[in-house]
C-alpha positions in Angstrom: 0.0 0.0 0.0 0.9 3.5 -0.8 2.1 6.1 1.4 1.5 9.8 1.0 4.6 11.9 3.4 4.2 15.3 3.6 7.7 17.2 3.3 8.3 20.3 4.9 9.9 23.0 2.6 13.6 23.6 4.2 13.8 27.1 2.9 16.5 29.1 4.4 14.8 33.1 5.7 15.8 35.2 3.0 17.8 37.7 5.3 20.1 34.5 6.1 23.9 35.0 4.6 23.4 31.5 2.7 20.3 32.5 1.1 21.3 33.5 -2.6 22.8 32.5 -5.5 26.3 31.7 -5.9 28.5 32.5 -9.0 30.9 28.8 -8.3 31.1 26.4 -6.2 33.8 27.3 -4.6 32.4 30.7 -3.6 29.6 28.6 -2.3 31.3 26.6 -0.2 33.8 29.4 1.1 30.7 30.9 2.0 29.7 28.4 3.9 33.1 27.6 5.6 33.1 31.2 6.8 29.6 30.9 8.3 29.9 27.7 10.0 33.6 28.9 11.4 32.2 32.4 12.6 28.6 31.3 13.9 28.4 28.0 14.7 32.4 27.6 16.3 32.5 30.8 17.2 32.8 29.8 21.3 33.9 26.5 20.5 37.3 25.8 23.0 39.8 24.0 20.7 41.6 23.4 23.8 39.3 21.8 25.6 38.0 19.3 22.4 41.9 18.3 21.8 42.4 17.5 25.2 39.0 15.1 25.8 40.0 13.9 22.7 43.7 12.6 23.5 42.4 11.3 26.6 40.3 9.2 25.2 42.7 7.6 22.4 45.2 7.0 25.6 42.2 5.0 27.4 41.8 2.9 24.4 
């Protein structure tokens, strides 16, 4: 039997930095390197992730 899923439309809001057209790919994804890097990372301690991180390859 058929089934019928509703998608939802995954629209960025058109104020968001990501939300146009790019000339190449590369601009593209520059573009997205510099927002995931100044937004999402932006408080993200290095430190911190490096050092839970060698602990755990020593416990293995």
């Amino acid at each position: 039997m058929a089934v019928i899923v509703k998608k939802t439309d995954r629209k960025l809001p058109p104020n968001h930095p990501l939300s146009r057209k790019f000339d190449t790919v590369e601009e593209a994804a520059q573009a997205k390197t510099d927002y995931v890097w100044n937004t999402v990372l932006k408080d993200f301690d290095w430190n911190a992730f490096m050092a839970k991180k060698g602990n755990q390859v020593s416990q293995k």
